[in-house]
DONUKOL-761234 format. One record per residue: residue in one letter; x, y, z of N, C-alpha, C in turn. Coordinates in pm, whole numbers. Layout:
REM DONUKOL-761234
[a; [X; Y; Z]; [X; Y; Z]; [X; Y; Z]]
...
//
This chain:
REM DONUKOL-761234
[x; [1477; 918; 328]; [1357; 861; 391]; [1307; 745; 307]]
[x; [1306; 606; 378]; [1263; 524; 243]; [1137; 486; 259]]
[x; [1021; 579; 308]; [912; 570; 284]; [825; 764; 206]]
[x; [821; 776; 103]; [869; 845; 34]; [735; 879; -57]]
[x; [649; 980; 1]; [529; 938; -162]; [528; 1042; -278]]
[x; [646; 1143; -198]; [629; 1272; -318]; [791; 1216; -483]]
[x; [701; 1083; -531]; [791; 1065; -604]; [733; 1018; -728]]
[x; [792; 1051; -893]; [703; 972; -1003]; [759; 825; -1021]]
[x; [887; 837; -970]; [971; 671; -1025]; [1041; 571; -907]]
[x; [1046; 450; -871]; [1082; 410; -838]; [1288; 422; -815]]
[x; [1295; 427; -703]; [1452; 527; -668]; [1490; 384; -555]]
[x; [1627; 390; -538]; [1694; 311; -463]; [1687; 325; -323]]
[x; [1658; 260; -251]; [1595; 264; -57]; [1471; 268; -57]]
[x; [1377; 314; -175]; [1235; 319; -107]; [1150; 195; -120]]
[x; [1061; 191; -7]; [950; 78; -11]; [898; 122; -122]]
[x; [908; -13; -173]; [799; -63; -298]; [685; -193; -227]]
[x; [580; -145; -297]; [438; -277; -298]; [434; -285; -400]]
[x; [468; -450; -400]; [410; -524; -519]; [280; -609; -463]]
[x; [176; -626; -604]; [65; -696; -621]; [18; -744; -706]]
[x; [31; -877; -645]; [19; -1023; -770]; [-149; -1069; -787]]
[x; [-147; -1154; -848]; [-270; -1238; -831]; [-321; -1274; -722]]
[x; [-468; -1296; -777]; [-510; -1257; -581]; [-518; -1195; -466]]
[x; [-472; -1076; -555]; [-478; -919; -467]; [-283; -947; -350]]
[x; [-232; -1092; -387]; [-144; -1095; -300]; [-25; -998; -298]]
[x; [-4; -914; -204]; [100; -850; -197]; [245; -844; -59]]
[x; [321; -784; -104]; [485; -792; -57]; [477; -611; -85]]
[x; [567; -597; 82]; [615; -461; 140]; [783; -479; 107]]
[x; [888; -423; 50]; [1020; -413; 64]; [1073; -312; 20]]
[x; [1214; -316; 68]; [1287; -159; 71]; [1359; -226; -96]]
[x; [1364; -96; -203]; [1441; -157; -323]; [1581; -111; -326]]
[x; [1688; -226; -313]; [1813; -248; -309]; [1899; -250; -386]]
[x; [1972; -169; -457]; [2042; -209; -574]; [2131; -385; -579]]
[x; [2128; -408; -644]; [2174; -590; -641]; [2102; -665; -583]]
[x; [1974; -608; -556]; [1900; -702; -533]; [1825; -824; -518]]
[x; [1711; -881; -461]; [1655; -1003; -526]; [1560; -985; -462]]
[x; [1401; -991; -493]; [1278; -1019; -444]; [1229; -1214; -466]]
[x; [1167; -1265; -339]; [1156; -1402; -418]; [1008; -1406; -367]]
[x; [961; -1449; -449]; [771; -1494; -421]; [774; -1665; -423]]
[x; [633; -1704; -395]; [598; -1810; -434]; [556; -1825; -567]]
[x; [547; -1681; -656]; [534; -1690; -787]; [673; -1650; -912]]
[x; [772; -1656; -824]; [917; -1627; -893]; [936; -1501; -855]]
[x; [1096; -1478; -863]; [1209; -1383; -832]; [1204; -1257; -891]]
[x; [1204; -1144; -843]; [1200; -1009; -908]; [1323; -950; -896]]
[x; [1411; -883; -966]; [1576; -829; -925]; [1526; -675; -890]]
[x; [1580; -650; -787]; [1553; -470; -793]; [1573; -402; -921]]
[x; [1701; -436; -971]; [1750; -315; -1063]; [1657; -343; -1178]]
[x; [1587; -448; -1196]; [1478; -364; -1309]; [1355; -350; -1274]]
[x; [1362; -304; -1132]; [1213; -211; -1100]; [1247; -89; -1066]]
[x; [1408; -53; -1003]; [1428; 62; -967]; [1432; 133; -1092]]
[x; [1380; 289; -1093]; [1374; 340; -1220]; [1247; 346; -1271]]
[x; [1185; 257; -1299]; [1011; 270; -1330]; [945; 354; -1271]]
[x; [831; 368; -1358]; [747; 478; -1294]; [617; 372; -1193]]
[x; [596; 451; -1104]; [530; 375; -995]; [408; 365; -1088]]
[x; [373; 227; -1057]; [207; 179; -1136]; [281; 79; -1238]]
[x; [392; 82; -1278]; [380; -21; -1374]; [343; -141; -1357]]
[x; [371; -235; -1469]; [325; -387; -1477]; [514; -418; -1465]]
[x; [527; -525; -1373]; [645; -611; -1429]; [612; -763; -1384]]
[x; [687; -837; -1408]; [683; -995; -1444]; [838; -1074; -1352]]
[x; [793; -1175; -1287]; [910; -1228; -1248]; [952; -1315; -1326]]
[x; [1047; -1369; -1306]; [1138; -1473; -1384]; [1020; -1576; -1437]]
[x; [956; -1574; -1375]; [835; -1712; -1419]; [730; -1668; -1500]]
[x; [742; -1499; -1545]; [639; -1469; -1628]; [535; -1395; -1518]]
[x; [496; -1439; -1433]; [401; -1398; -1303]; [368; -1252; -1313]]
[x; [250; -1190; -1336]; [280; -1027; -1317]; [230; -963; -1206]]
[x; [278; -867; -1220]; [245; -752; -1079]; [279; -642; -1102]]
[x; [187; -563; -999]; [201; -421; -1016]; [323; -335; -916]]
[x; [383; -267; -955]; [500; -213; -881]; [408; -12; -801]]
[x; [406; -27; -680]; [328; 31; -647]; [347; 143; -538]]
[x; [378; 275; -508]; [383; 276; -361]; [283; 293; -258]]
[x; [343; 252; -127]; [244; 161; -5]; [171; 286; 11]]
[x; [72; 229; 66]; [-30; 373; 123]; [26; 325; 285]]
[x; [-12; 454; 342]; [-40; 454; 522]; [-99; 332; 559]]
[x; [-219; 309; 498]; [-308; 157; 576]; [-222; 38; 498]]
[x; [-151; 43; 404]; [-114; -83; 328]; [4; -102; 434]]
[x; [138; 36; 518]; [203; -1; 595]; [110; -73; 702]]
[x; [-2; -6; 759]; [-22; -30; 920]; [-48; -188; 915]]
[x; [-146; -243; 795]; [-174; -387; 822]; [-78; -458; 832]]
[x; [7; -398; 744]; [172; -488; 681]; [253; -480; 823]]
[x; [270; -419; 975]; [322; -387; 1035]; [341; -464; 1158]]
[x; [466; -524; 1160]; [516; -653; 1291]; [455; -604; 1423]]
[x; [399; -675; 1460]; [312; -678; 1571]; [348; -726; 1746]]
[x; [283; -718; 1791]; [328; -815; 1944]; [213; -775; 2011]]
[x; [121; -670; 1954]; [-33; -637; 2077]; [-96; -639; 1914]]
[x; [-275; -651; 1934]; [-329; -570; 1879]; [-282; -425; 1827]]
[x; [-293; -437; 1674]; [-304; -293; 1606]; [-443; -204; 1637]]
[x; [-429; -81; 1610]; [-509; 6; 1545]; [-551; -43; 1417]]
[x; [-687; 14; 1366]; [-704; -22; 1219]; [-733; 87; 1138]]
[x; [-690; 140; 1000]; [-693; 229; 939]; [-824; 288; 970]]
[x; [-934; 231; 929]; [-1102; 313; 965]; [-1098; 414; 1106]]
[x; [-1022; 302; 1186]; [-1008; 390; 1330]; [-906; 516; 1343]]
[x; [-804; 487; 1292]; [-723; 567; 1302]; [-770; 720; 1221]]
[x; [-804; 702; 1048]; [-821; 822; 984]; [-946; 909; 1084]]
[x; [-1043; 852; 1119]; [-1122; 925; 1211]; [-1078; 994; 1391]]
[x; [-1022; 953; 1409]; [-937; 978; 1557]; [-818; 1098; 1458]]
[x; [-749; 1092; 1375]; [-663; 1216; 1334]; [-780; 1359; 1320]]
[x; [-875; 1322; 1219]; [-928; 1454; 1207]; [-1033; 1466; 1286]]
[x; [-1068; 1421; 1412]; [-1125; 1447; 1455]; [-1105; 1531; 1571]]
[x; [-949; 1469; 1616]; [-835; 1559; 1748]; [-782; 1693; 1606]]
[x; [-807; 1701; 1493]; [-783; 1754; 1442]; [-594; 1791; 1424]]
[x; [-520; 1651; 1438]; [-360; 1659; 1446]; [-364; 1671; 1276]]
[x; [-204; 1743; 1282]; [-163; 1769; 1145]; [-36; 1833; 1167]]
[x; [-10; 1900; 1074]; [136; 1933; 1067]; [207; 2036; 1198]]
[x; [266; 2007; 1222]; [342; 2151; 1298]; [297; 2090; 1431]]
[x; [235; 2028; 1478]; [148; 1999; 1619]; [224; 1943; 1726]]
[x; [203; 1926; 1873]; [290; 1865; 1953]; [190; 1741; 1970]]
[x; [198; 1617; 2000]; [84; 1515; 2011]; [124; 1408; 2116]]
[x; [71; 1390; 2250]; [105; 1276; 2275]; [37; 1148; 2302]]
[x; [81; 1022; 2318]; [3; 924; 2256]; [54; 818; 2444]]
[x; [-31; 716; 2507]; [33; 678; 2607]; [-64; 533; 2559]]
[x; [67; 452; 2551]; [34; 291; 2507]; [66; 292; 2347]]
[x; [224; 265; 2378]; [251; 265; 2253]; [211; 141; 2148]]
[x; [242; 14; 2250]; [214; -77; 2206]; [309; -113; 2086]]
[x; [271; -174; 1996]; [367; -209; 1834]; [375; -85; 1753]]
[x; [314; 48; 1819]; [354; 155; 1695]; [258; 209; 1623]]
[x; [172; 154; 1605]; [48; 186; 1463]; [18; 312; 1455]]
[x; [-66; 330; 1537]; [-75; 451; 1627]; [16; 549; 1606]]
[x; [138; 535; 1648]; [259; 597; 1697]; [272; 664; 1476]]
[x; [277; 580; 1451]; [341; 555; 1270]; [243; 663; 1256]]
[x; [100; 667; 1255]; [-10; 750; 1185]; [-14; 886; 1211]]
[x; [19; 888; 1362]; [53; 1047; 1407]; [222; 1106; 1393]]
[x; [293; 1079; 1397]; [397; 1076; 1342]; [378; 1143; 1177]]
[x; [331; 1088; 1116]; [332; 1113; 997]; [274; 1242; 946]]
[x; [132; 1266; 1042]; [67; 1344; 1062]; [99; 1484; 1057]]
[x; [179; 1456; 1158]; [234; 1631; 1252]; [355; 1662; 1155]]
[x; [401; 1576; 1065]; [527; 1647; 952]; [661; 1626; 1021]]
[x; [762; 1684; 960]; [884; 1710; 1011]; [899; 1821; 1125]]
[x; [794; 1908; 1134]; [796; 2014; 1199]; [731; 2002; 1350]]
[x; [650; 1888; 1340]; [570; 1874; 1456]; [648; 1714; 1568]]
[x; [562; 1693; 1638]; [669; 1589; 1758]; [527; 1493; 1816]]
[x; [571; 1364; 1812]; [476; 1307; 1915]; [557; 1229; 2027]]
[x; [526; 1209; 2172]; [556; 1197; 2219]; [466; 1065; 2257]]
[x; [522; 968; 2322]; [475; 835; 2339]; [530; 739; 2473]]
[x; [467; 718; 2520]; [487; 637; 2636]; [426; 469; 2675]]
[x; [545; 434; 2730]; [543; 295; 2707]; [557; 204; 2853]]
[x; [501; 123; 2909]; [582; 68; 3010]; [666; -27; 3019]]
[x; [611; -164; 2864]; [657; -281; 2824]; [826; -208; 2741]]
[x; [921; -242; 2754]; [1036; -224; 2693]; [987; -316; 2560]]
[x; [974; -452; 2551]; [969; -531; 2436]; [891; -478; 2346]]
[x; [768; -390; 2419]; [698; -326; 2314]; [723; -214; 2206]]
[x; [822; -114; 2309]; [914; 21; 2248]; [959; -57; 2152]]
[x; [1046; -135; 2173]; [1153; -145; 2066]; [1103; -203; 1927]]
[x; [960; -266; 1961]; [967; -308; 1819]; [889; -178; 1782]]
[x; [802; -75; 1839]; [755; 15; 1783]; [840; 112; 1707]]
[x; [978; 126; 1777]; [1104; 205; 1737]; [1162; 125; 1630]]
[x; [1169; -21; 1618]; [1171; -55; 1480]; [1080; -41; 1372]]
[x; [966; -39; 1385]; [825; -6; 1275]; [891; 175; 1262]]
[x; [901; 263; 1341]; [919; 372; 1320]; [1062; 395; 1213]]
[x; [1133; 350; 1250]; [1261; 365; 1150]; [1279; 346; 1039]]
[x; [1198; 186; 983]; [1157; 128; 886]; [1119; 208; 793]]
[x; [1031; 296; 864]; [957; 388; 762]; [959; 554; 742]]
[x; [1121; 570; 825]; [1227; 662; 845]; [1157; 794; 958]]
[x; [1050; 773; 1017]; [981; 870; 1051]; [984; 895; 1237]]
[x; [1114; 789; 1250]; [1202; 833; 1439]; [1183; 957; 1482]]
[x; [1226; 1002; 1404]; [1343; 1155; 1406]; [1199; 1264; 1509]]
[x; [1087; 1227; 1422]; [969; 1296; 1484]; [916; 1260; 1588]]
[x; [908; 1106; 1658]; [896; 1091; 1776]; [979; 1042; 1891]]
[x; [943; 1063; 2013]; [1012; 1065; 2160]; [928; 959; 2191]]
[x; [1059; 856; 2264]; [949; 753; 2292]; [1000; 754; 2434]]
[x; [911; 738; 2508]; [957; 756; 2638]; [887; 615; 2724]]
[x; [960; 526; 2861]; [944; 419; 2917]; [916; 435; 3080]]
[x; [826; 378; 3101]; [766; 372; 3229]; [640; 377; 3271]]
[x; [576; 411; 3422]; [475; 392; 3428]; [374; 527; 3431]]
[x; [278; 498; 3350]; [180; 645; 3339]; [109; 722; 3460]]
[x; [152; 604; 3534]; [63; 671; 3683]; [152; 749; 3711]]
[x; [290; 796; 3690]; [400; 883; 3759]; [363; 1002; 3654]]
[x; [269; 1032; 3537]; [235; 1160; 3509]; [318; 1139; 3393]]
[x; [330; 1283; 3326]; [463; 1317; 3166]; [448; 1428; 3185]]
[x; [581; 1491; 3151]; [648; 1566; 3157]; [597; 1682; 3056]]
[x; [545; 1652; 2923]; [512; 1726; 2875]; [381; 1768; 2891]]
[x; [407; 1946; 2878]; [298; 2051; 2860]; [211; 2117; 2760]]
[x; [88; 2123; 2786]; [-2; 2166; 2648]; [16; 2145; 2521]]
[x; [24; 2005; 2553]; [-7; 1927; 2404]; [-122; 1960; 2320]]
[x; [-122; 1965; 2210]; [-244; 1966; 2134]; [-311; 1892; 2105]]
[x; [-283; 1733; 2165]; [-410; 1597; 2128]; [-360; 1536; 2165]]
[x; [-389; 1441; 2268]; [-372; 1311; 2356]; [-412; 1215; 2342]]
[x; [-396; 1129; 2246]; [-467; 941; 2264]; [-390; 873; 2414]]
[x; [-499; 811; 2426]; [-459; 740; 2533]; [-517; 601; 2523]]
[x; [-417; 463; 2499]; [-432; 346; 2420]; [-466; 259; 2562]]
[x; [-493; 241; 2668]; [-556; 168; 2787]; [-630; 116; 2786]]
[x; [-604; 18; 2913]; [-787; -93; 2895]; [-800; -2; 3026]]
[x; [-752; 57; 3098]; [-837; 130; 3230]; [-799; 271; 3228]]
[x; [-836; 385; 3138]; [-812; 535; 3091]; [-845; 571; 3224]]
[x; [-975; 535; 3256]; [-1003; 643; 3386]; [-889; 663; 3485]]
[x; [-804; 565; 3531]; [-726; 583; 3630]; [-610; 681; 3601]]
[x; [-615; 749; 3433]; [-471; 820; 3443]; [-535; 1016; 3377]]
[x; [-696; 1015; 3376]; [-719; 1150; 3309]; [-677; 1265; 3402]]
[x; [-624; 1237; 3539]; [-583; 1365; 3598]; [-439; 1372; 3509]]
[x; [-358; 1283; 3539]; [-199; 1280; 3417]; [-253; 1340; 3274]]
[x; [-383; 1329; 3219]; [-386; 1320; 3059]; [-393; 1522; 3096]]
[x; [-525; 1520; 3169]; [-555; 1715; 3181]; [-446; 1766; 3209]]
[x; [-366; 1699; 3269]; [-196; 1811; 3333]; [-137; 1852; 3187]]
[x; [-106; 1768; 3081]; [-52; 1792; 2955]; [-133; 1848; 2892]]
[x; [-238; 1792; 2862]; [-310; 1871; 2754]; [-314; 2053; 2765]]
[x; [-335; 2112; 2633]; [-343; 2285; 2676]; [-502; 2269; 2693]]
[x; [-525; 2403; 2736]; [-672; 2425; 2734]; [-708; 2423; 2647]]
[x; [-861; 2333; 2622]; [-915; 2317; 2507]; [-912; 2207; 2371]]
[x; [-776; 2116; 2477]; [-712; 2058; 2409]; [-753; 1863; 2386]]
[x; [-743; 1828; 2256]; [-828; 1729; 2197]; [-808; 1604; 2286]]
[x; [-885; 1498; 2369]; [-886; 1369; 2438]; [-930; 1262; 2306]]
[x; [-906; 1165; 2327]; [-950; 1028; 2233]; [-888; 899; 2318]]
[x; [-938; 793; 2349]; [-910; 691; 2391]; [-1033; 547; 2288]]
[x; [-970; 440; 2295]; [-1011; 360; 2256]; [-1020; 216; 2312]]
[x; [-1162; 164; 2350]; [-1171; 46; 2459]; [-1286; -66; 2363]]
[x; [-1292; -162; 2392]; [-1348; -286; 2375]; [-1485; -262; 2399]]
[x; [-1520; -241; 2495]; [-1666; -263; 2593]; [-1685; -182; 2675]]
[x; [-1837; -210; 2633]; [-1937; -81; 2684]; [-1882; -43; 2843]]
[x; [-1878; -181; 2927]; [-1830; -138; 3079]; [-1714; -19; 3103]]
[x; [-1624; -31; 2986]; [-1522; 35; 2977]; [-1551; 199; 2952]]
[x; [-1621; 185; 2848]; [-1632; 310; 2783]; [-1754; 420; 2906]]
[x; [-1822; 319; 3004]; [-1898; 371; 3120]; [-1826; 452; 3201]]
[x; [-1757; 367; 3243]; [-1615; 431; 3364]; [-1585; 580; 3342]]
[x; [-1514; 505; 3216]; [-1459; 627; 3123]; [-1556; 780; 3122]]
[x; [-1649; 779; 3099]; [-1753; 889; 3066]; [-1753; 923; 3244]]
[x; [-1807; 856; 3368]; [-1777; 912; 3480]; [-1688; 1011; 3483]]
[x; [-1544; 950; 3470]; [-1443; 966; 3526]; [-1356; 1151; 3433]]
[x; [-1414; 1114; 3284]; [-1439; 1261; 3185]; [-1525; 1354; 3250]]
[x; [-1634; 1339; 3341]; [-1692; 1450; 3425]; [-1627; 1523; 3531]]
[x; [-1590; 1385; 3578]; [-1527; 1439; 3724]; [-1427; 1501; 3703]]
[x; [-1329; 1514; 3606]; [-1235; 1573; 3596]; [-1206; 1700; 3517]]
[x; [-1345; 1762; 3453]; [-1365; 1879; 3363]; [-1326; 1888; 3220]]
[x; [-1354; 1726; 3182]; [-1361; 1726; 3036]; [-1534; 1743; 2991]]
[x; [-1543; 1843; 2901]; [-1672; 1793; 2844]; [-1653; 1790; 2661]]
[x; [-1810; 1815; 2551]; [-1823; 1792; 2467]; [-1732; 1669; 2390]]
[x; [-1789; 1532; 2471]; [-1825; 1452; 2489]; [-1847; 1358; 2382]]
[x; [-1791; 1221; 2291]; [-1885; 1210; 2186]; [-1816; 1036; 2264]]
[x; [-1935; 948; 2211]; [-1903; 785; 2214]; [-1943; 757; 2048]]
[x; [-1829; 683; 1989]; [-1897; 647; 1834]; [-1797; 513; 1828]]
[x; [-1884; 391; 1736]; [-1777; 346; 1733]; [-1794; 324; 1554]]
[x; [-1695; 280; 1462]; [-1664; 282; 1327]; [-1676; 149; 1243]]
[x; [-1790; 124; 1165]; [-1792; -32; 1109]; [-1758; 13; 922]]
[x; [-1680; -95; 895]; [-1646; -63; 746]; [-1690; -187; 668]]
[x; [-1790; -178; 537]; [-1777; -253; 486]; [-1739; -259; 344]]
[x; [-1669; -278; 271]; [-1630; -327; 120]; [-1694; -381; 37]]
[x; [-1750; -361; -84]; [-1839; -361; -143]; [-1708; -463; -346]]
[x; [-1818; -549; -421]; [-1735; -566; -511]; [-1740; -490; -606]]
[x; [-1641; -445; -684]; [-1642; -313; -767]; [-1650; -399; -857]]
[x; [-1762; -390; -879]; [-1804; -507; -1030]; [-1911; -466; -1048]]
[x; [-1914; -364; -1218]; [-2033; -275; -1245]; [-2203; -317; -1290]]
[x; [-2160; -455; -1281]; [-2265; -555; -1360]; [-2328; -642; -1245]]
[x; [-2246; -615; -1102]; [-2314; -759; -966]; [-2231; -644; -858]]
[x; [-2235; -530; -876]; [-2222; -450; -752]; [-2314; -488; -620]]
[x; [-2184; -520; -539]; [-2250; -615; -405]; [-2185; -563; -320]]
[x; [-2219; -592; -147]; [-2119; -591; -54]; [-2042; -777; -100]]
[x; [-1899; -702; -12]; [-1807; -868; -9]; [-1861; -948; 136]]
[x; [-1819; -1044; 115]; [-1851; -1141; 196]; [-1823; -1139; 367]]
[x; [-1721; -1036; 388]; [-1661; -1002; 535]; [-1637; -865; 546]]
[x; [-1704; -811; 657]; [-1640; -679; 660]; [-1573; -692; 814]]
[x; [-1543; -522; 826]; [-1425; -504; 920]; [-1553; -434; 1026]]
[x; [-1588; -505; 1132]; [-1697; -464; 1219]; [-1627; -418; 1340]]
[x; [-1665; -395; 1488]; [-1658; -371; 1555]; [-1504; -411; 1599]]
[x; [-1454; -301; 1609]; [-1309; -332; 1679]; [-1278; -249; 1784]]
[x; [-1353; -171; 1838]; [-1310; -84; 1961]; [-1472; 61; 1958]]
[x; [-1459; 112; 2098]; [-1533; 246; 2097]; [-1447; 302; 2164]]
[x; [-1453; 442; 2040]; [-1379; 587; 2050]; [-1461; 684; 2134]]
[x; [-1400; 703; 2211]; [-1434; 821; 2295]; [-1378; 949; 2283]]
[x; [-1433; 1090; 2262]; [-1356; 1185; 2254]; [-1416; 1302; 2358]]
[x; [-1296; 1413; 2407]; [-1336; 1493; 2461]; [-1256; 1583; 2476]]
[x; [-1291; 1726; 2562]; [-1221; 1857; 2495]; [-1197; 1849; 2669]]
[x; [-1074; 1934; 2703]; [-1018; 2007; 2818]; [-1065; 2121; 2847]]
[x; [-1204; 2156; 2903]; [-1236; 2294; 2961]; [-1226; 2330; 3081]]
[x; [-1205; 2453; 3078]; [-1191; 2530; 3214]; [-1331; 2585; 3299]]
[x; [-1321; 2507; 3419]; [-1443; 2562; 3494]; [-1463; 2682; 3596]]
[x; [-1544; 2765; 3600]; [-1562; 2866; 3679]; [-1645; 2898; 3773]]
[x; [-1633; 2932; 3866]; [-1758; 2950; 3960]; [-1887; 3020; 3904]]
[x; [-1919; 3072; 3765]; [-2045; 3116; 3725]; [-2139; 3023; 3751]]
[x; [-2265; 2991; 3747]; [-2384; 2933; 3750]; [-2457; 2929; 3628]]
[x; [-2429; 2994; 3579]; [-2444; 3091; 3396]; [-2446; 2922; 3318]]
[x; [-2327; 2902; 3426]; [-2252; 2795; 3316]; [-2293; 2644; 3300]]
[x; [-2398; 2628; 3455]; [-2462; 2523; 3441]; [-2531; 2412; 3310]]
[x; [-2639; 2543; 3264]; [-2696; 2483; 3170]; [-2600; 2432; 3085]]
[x; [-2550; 2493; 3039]; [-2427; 2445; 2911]; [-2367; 2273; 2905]]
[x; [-2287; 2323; 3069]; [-2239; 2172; 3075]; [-2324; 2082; 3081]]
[x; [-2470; 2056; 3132]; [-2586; 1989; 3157]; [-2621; 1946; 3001]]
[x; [-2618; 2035; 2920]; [-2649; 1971; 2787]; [-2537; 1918; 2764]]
[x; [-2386; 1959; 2739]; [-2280; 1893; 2668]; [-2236; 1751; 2760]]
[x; [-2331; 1738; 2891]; [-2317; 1611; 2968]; [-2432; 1489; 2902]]
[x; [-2556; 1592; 2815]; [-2638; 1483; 2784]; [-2566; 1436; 2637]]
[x; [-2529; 1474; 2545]; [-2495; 1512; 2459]; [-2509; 1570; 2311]]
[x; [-2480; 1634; 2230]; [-2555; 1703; 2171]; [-2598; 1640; 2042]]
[x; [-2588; 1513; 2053]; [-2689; 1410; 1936]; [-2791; 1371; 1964]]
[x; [-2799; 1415; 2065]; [-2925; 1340; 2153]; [-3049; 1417; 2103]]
[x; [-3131; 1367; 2098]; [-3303; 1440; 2064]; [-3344; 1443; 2186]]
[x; [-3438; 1559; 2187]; [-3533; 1633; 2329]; [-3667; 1499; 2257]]
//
């Protein structure tokens, strides 16, 4: 697997991050006979393979950098594109919030470039599966290249066509659904999901995220949440501790919701009546 974090030393196939001056950094797989080339001089694999991750090394020009391995968000930014990504802030909150993890079945519809696809994937382990659906072919394939890259295929099914014809798979344990128009496919999303089982979608605008909340009633989703996620970065400088100059603001609203089963009680009114207002709300 050459994306690899249970390791102390730098080993032959795995991504290494290096980071130079200026916070600038480079994603690559380390090659025996190598050659890394910067705009700040040439690095040879074979004398980084072997090091212990964190060191300092120097290119031919003296230049230094840190030899490093990638985190999850250092892949997703680093990750060839063709749509809009996901962004780490969004993503770590959408995992524990559908509560995915190891062993899990997960499926995801709009694969898009992968991001997504990469984070849950990673998630559910060797033991668990996500399943993903696509309609753009140009889009699969580069997502199935981001997936390989970072050896983690094997765990997902990527599947091609259109979402209005439904999926095949049953009682999934957490469903993203990556659309600019979700409402038109939550009867397809409730058929898969098991009972009880975690919804998340992610849209631009409020009009969107309106629909959406209709269309979660009508179909017997409740507990209900709209949030959306702003990050800002601060300078770690103990003497002029500040925010930085740009943060990462508004990039989408997350919607989440659970698959319940309805019954002819009346009992049951009240319940859904509150989990329709929702339960952040103040009386």
């Amino acid at each position: 697997m050459p994306w690899n974090l249970n390791t102390t030393h730098a080993a032959p196939g795995d991504l290494a991050l290096l980071v130079g001056l200026r916070h600038k950094h480079f994603i690559f797989p380390l090659l025996p006979g190598g050659t890394f080339h910067t705009h700040r001089g040439i690095l040879q694999h074979d004398e980084l393979i072997g090091l212990p991750w964190g060191s300092q090394v120097f290119s031919h020009q003296g230049s230094p950098f840190f030899l490093l391995q990638p985190s999850l968000a250092d892949l997703l930014n680093d990750m060839k594109r063709a749509t809009q990504i996901m962004y780490p802030k969004d993503i770590g909150y959408i995992l524990t919030t559908m509560s995915v993890g190891p062993g899990q079945r997960v499926l995801e519809a709009g694969t898009g470039s992968g991001s997504m696809t990469v984070a849950l994937a990673y998630a559910v382990g060797p033991q668990g599966q996500v399943f993903t659906y696509e309609k753009r072919e140009e889009f699969q394939k580069l997502a199935r290249k981001n997936l390989e890259r970072l050896g983690l295929e094997e765990r997902v099914e990527f599947k091609l066509g259109d979402l209005a014809d439904g999926f095949v798979e049953r009682d999934v344990d957490a469903f993203f659904l990556d659309v600019a128009n979700p409402w038109d496919y939550l009867e397809q999303v409730r058929a898969s999901l098991k009972p009880g089982g975690f919804f998340c979608n992610l849209v631009p605008t409020f009009n969107q995220v309106s629909q959406l909340l209709l269309a979660l009633r009508r179909v017997n989703f409740a507990f209900i949440e709209v949030c959306e996620l702003l990050l800002r970065y601060y300078k770690p400088e103990p003497s002029r501790l500040r925010p930085t100059d740009r943060m990462v603001a508004h990039t989408g609203f997350l919607t989440f919701a659970r698959r319940i089963e309805m019954g002819e009680d009346v009992r049951v009114k009240e319940l859904m009546e509150e989990q329709n207002v929702g339960e952040n709300e103040t009386e």
